[in-house]
C-alpha positions in Angstrom: -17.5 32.5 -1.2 -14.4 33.8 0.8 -12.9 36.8 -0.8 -9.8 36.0 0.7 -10.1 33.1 -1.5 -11.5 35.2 -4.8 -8.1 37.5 -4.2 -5.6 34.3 -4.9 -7.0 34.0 -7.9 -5.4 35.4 -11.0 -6.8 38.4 -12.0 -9.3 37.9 -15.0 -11.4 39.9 -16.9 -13.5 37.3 -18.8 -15.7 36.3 -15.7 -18.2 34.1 -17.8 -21.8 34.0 -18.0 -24.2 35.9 -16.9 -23.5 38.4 -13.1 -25.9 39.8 -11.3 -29.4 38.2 -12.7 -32.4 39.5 -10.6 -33.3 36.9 -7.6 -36.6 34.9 -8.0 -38.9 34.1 -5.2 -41.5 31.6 -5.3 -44.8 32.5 -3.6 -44.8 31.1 0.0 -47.7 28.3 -1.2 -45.7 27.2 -4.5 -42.7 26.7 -2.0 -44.6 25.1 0.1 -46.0 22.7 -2.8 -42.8 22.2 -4.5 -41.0 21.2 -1.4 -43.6 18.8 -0.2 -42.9 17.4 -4.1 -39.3 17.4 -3.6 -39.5 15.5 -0.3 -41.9 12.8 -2.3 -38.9 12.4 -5.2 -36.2 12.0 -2.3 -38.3 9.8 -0.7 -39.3 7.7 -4.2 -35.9 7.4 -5.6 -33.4 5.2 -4.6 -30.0 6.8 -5.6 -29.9 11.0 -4.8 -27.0 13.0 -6.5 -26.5 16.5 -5.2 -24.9 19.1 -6.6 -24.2 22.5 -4.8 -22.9 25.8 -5.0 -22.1 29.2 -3.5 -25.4 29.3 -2.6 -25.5 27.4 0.0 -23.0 29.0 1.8 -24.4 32.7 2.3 -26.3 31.9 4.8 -23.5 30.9 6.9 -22.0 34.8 6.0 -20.2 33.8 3.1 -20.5 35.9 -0.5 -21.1 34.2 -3.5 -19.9 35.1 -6.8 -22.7 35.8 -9.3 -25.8 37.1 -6.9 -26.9 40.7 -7.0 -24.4 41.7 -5.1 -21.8 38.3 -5.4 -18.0 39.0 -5.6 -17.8 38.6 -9.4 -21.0 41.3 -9.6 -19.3 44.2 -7.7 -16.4 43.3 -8.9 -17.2 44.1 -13.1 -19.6 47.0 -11.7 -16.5 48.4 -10.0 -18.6 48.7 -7.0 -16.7 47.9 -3.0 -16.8 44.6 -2.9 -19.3 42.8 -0.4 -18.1 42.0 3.5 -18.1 38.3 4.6 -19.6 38.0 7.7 -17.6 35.2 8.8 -14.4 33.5 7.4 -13.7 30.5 6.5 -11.9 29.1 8.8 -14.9 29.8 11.6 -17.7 29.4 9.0 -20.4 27.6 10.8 -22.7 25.0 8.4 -25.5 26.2 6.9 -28.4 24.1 7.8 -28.7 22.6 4.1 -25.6 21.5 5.0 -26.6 19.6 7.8 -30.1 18.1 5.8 -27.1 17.1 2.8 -25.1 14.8 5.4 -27.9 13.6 7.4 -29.5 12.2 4.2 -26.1 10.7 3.7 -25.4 9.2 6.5 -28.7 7.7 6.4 -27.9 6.2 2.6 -30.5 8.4 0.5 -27.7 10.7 -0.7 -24.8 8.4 -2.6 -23.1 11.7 -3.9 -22.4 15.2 -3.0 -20.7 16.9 -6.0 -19.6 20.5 -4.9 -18.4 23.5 -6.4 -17.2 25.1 -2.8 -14.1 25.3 -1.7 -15.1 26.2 1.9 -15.0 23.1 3.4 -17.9 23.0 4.6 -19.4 19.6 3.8 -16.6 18.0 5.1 -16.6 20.6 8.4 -20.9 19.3 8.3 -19.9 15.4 8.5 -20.1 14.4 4.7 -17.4 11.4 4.5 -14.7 12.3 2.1 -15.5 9.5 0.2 -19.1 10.4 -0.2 -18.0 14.1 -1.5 -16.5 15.0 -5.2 -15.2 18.8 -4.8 -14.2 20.2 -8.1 -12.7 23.3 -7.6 -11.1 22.0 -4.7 -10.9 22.7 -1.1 -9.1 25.7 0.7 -8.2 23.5 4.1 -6.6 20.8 2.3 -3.1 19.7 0.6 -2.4 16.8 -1.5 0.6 14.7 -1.9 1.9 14.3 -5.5 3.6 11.7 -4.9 1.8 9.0 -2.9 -1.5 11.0 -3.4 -2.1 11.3 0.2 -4.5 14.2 1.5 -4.5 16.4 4.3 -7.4 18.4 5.8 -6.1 21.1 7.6 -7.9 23.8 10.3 -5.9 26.6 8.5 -6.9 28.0 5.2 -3.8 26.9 2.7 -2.0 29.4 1.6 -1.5 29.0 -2.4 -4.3 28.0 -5.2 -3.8 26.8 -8.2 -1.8 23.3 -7.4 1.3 25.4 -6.1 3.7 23.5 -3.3 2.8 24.7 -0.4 6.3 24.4 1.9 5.0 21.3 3.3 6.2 17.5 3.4 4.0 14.4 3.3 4.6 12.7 6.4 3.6 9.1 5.3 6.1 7.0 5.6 8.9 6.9 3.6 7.4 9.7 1.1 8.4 13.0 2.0 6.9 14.2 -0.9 6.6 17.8 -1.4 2.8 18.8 -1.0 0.5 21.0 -3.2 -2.7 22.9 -2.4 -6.2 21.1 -3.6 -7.7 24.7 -5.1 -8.0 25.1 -8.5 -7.2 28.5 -10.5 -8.8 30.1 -13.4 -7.1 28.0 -16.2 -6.8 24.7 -14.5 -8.3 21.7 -15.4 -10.8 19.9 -12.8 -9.3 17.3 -10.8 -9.7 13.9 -12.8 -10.3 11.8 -9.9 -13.1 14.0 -8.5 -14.5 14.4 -12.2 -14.6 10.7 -12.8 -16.3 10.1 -9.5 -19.0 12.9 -10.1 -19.6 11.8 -13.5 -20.4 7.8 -12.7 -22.5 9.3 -9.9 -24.9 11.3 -12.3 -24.9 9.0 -14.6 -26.5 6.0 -12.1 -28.7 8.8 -9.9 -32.2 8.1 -10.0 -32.6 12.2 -9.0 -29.9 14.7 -9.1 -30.9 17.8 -6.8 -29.0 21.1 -7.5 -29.0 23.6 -4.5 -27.3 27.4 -5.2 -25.7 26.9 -8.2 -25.8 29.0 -11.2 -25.1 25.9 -14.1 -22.9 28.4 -15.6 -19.5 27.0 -15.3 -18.3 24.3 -17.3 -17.7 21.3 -17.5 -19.8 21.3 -14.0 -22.4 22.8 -14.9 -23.3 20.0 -17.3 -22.9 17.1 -14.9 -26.5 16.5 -13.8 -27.7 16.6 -17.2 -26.4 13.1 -16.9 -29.3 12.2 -14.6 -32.3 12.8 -17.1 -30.2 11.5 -19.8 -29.9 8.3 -18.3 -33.7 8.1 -17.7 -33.5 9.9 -14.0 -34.8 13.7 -13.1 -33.4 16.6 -12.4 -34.4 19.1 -9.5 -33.2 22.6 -9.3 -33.2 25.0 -6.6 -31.5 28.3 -7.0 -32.8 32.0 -6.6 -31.5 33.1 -10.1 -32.6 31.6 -13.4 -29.9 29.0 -14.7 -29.4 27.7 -18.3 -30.3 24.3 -17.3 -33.4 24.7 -16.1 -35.9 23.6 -19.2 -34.3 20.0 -18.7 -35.4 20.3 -14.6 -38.9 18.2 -13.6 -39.1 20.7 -10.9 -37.8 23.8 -10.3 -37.9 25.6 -7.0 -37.3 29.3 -6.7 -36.4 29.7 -2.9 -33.6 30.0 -0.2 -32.1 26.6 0.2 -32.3 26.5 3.9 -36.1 27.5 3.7 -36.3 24.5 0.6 -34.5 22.0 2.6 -36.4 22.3 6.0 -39.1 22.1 4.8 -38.3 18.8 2.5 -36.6 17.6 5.6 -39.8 18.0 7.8 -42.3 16.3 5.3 -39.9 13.6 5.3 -39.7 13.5 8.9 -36.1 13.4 8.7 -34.6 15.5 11.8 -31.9 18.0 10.7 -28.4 17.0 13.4 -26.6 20.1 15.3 -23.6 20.9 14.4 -21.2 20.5 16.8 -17.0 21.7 16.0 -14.0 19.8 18.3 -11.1 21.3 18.0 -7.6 20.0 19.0 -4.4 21.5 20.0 -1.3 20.1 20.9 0.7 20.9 24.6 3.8 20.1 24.5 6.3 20.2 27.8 10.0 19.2 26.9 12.6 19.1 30.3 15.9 20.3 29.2 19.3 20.6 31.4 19.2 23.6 32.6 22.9 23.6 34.2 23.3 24.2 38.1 20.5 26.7 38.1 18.1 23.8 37.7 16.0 22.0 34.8 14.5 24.5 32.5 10.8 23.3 31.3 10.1 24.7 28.0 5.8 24.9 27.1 5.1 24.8 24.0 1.2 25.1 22.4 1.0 24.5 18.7 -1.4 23.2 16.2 -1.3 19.2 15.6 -0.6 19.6 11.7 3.1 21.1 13.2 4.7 23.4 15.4 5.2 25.5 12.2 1.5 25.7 11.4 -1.1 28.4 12.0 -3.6 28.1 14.5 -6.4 30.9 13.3 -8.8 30.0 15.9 -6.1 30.9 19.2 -5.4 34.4 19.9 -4.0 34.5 22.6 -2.6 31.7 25.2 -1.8 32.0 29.0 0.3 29.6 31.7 0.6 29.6 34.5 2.0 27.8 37.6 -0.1 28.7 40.5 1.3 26.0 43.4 4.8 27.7 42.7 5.4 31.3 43.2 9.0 31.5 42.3 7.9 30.8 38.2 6.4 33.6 36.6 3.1 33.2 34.7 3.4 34.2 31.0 0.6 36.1 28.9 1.2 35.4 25.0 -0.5 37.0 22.3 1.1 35.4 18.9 2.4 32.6 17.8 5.1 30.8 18.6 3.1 30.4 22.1 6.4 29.1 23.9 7.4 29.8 27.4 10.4 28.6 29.2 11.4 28.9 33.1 13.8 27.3 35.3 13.2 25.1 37.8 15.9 25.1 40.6 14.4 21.7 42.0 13.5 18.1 41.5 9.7 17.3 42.2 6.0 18.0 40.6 5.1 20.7 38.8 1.7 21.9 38.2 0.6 23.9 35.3 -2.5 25.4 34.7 -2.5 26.6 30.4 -5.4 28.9 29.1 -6.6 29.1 25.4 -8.5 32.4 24.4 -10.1 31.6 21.2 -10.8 34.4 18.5 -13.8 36.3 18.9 -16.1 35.0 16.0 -16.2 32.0 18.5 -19.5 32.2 20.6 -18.6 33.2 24.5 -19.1 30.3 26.2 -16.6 27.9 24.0 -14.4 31.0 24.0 -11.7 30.2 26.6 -10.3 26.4 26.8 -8.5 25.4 30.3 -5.7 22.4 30.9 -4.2 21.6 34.1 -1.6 19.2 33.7 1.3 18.0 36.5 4.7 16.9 35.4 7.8 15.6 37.4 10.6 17.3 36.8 13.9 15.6 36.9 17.4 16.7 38.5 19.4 18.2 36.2 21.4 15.7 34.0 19.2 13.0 35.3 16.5 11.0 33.1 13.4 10.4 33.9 9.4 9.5 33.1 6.9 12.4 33.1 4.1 12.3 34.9 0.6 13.7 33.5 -3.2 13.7 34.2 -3.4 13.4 30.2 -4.5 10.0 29.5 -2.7 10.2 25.6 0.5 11.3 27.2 3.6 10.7 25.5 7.2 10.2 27.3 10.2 10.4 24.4 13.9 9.9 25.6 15.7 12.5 23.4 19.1 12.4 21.9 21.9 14.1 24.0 23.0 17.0 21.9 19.7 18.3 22.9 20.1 17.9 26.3 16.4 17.1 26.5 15.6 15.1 29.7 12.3 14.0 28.7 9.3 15.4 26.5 5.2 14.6 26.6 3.0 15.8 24.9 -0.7 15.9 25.1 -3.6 16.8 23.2 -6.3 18.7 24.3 -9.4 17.9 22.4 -12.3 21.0 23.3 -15.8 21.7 22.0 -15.4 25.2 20.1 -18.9 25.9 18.3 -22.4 24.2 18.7 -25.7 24.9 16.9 -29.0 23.4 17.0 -31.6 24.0 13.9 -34.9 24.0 15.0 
């Protein structure tokens, strides 16, 4: 997992159960066997729970906690602690990932039940209503109050329930938001426990992939399958305390598991493909007898206050008018403002570099847009190639003339898994 995540944690030395067991690897023919088995139990059984952990996520250059060399491992060995390849925020899905959401889309899966807090189930196209996670979720904030949710494209910045700064923006709330990421000491979220627990308990098959069954009271939830008269699968490269109640146990990579399964059941595994969207916004102000001053603002659609981890850098430009200096900006706010002495069209031309964990071709991100600028003191529409623009008369103590704003919606990663 993220060890930018592991660091918000309160420090504890009572990590529980076992660190650093020695990885198992099934022979390439007993993989073989076991995942054409698997693929006949998905196949046979009409209700799948799955259950997941950290172990799904290294191959998409995340550490887990309790591998050979997981966070938790180095960390009681006093050892340097091991170096995500990628973060969270640009974490591409793994492609057991993918398999997970393709079989629920297609109605084999009825529950994924996940230990994570990466997102990444929701980032691979798991409905939110499909997905219990009960340690919570780095990108998202809930409202106390009215118990409304956000999903964010920045990791939040607190754990353990904490307000995050935020307001709810339902209306008529304005209720003062908390982080979804549970600490050390805090009890799992009852809604997502309740959900996870009905699901087990009516699962015809309950397939755990790279979890340890350490933690509790997770670890103990697909025991609910085979007590109810359905089986339990486990797939994990370490030995796990559950595993003499399993009807098959798999010793593999989950990736290598899960193609495999996917393939016998002739179930093609979906790219993955990331949109992005960030907001433009162009407010006309009076700018006095020099003209009317044209402020450009690019911020992130959860608010001109949020982060935007995946921009580093933003550039406009205004190449059909010479007398209006283009602007290079390398942090946020990304705000430029310049005068302009006359009445007419304006066109802008505003560049997005993206960080560069983002693969080269979806690095950069171009908008042209035109907008007509009113005389000073006058009103008046904007006019934009934008087919979602937005034209707000503001209130007069502004002295804002007229304001649109636009969204600019851009493919940012893409993957295929052959």
């Amino acid at each position: 997992m993220s060890l930018g995540y592991a660091e918000k944690l309160s420090y504890r030395e009572d990590l529980g159960g076992q660190l650093g067991a020695p990885e198992i690897f099934d022979q390439d023919e007993a993989l073989n066997a076991n995942a054409q088995h698997l693929s006949g139990m998905i196949r046979d059984s009409k209700t799948v729970v799955v259950f997941t952990g950290a172990g799904i996520s290294t191959a998409c250059g995340i550490p887990d906690f309790r591998g050979p060399n997981g966070v938790w491992t180095m960390q009681r060995a006093g050892k340097p602690l091991p170096k995500a390849r990628s973060s969270f925020t640009t974490a591409i899905p793994s492609l057991t990932h993918m398999a997970i959401a393709e079989l629920v889309r297609r109605g084999k899966v009825r529950r994924v039940v996940s230990q994570n807090v990466d997102g990444l189930h929701l980032r691979s196209g798991v409905p939110r209503d499909k997905l219990a996670e009960l340690h919570g979720n780095c990108f998202a904030e809930r409202c106390p109050s009215c118990k409304k949710e956000y999903i964010r494209d920045f990791e939040i910045e607190t754990v353990g329930f904490k307000r995050t700064g935020r307001k709810c923006s339902m209306p008529g709330c304005k209720g003062r938001l908390k982080d979804f990421i549970l600490d050390w000491e805090d009890a799992l979220p009852e809604d997502e426990l309740v959900a996870s627990e009905e699901a087990a308990s009516a699962a015809a098959l309950a397939i755990c992939l790279g979890t340890s069954l350490q933690i509790t009271p997770a670890c103990d939830l697909p025991l609910r399958t085979p007590k109810a008269g359905g089986k339990l699968v486990i797939v994990n490269l370490q030995k796990t305390p559950k595993d003499k109640k399993a009807a098959l146990l798999i010793h593999g990579r989950a990736d290598e598991v899960m193609r495999a399964a996917m393939s016998r059941l002739q179930i093609p595994i979906p790219p993955f493909v990331r949109q992005d969207t960030f907001l433009i916004n162009i407010a006309q102000q009076s700018g006095g007898r020099k003209g009317t001053a044209v402020e450009v603002r690019v911020s992130s659609t959860h608010g001109p206050e949020c982060a935007m981890p995946l921009v580093r850098a933003v550039d406009i430009c205004f190449p059909e008018n010479d007398t209006l200096r283009p602007a290079s900006l390398e942090r946020q706010p990304f705000v430029v403002k310049r005068v302009m002495p006359w009445p007419g069209e304006l066109s802008m031309r505003i560049t997005l570099h993206l960080v560069e964990t983002i693969e080269e071709q979806y690095r950069t991100v171009d908008h042209t847009c035109t907008v007509s600028i009113a005389a000073p003191g006058i009103p008046t529409r904007a006019c934009s190639t934008a087919s979602d623009e937005q034209a707000v008369q503001k209130s007069k103590r502004r002295k804002i003339l007229i304001e649109q704003c636009e969204r600019v919606t851009a493919i940012t990663q893409k993957v295929l898994y052959s």
